[in-house]
C-alpha positions in Angstrom: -19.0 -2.3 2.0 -21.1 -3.9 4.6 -22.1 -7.6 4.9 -22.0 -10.4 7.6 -19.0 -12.1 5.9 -16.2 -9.4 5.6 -13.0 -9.4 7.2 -11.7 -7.9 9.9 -8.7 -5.7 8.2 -7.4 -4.8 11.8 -6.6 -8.2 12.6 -5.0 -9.2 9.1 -2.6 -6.1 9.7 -0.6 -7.6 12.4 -0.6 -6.5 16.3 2.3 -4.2 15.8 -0.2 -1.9 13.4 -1.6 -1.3 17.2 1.6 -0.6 19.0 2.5 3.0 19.6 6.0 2.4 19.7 5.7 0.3 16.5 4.5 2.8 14.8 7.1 5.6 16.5 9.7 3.4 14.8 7.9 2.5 11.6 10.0 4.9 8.7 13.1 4.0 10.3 12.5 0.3 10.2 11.2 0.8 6.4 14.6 2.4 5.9 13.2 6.0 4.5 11.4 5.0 1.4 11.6 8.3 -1.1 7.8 8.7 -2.8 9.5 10.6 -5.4 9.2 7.8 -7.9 5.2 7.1 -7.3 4.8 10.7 -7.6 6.2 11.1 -10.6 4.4 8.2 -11.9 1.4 9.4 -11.2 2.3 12.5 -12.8 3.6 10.5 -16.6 0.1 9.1 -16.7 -1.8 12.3 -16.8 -3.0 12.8 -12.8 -2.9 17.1 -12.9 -1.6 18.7 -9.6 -5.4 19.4 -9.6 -6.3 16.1 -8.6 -7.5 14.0 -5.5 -5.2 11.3 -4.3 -5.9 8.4 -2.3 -3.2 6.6 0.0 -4.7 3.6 1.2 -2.9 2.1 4.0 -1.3 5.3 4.5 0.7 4.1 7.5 2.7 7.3 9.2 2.5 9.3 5.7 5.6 9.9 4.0 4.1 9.4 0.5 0.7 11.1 1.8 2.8 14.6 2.8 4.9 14.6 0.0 2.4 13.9 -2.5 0.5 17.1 -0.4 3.0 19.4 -1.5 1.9 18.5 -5.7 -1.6 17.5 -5.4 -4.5 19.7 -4.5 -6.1 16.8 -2.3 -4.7 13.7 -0.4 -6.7 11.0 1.6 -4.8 9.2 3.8 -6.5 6.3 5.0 -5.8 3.6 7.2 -7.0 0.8 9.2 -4.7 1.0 12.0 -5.8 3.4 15.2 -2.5 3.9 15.9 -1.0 5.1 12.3 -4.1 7.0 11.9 -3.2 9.3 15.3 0.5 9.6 13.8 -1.3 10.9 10.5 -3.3 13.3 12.0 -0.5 14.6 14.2 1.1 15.3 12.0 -0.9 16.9 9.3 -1.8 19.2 12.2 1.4 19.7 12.8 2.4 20.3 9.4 -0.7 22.5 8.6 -1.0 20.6 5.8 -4.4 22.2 4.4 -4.9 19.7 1.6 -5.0 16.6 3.5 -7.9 14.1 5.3 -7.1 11.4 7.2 -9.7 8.7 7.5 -9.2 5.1 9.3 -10.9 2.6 7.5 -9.7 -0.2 5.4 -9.5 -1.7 1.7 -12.8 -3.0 1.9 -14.7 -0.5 4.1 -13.7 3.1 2.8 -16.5 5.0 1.7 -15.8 8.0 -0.3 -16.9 11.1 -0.4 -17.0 13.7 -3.1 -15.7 13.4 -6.6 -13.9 10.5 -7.8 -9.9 10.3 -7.0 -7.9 10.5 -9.9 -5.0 8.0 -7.9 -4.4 5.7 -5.7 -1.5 4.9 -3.9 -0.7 2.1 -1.7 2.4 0.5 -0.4 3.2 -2.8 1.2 -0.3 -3.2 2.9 -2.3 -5.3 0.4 -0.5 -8.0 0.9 -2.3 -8.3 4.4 -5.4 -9.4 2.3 -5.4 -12.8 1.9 -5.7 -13.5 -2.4 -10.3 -13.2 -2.4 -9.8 -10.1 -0.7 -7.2 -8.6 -2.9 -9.5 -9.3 -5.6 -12.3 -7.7 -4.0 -10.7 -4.7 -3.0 -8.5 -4.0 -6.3 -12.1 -4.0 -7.7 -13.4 -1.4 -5.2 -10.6 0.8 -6.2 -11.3 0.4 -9.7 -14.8 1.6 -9.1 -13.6 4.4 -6.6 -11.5 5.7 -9.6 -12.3 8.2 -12.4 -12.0 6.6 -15.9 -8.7 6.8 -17.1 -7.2 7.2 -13.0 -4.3 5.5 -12.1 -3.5 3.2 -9.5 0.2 2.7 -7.9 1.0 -0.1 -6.1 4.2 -1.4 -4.7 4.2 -4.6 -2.3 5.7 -8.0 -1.3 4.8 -10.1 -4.6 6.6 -13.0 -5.7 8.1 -13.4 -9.1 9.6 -16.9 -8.9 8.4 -20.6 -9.6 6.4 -22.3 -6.4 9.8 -24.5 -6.4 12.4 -21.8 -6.6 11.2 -20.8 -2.9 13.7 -22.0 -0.8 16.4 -20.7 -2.7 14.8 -17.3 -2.9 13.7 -17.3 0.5 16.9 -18.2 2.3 18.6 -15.6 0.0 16.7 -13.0 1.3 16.5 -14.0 4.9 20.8 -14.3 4.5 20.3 -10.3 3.5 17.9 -9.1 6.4 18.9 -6.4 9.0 20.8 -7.8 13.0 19.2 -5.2 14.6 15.6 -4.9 14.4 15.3 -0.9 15.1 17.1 -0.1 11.9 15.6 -2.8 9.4 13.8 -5.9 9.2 15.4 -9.2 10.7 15.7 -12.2 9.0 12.8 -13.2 11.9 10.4 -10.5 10.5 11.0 -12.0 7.3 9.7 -15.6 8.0 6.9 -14.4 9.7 6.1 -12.1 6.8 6.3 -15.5 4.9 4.4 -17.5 7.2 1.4 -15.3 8.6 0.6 -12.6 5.8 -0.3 -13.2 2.2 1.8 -12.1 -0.7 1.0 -13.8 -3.6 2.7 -14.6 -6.8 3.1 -12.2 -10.2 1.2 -14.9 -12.0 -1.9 -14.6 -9.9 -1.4 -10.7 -8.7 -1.4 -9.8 -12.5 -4.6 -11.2 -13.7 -6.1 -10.0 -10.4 -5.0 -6.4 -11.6 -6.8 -7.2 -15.3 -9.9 -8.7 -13.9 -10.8 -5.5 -11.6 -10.7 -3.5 -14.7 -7.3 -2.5 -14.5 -4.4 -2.5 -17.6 -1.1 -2.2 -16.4 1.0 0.3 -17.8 4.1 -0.2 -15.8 5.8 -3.4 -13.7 8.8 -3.2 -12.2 10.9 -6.0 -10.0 13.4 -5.9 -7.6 14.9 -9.0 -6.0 12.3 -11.6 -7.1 10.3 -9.9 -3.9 9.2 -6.4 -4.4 6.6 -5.5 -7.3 5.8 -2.0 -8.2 2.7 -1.3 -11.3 1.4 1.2 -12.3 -1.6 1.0 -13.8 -4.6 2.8 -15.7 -8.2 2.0 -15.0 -10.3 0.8 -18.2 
């Protein structure tokens, strides 16, 4: 996707996506996340361990490696420099045979080579204000095969526009005092105030319009939205 009007992705995914030390720190700050779950998801909606799966925003990789050890073919791609030299380390390191790493973004990947039969991405859409997200849930749904699935899991609010003070200062009362083992109640309201997570009630019919029908939506905490979904 080229044209005079896009975005910049680099500077909607935050300064610290450029930081090496950042990005040293990044799983532990995320707390660990297991990919089990989105792997196995992939798996109950028919992608074979034959397939090609996409991680977009890929970040340092831990769903991109594991999901190497089922499917035959994993891109990892991501926008940030920095994350990408942490992804390439370490699939060198790991002589991981069945994985590319690309930097590019949501709206300027270019594929190559048969469709993907998944996608994968995890709290990095929400750095797309809401026109973009719509834009590039629509480039994955053409990216995709018929029939392939897309996985998300982001920052997506299921609550009323006037339940958000209530909801907010419950989670900001839950967030991490020390900033190298979890996110601080700081990170929070920035998150809030400077990067775009939108609610269910607009993310869904995004998801429908792009061609998408979702097959599976699960919340935690009024905060954290997880789909998985087949493209028409």
């Amino acid at each position: 996707m080229s044209a005079p009007w896009l975005l910049d992705e680099l500077t909607h995914a935050g300064p610290e996506h450029l930081d090496e030390e950042f990005v040293a720190n990044f799983d532990r700050k995320q707390g660990f996340p297991d990919p089990g779950d989105d792997i196995e998801a992939l798996r109950r909606h028919g992608v074979e361990t034959t397939g090609t799966v996409l991680d977009l925003g890929a970040g340092t990789g831990r769903f991109t490696f594991a999901a190497a050890a089922v499917f035959r073919r994993v891109i990892a791609v991501d926008i940030s420099p920095a994350m990408v030299r942490a992804l390439s380390r370490r699939a060198e390191e790991g002589e991981f045979d069945g994985v590319d790493v690309v930097r590019a973004g949501f709206l300027s990947y270019g594929h190559e080579g048969g469709a993907p039969d998944a996608i994968h991405t995890r709290h990095a859409l929400h750095q797309l204000p809401d026109f973009w997200k719509t834009i590039a849930l629509r480039r994955m749904a053409e990216l995709l095969r018929p029939g392939g699935v897309l996985r998300v899991r982001d920052l997506v609010y299921d609550f009323a526009p006037a339940e958000a003070d209530t909801v907010f200062a419950d989670w900001l009362a839950g967030a991490s005092d020390d900033a190298h083992l979890g996110y601080t109640a700081e990170d929070y309201a920035e998150h809030i105030r400077t990067e775009h997570s939108t609610y269910r009630w607009l993310f869904e019919p995004m998801l429908d319009a792009a061609g998408f029908e979702i097959a599976e939506a699960h919340y935690e905490g009024r905060l954290f939205g997880t789909y998985t979904c087949v493209r028409r």
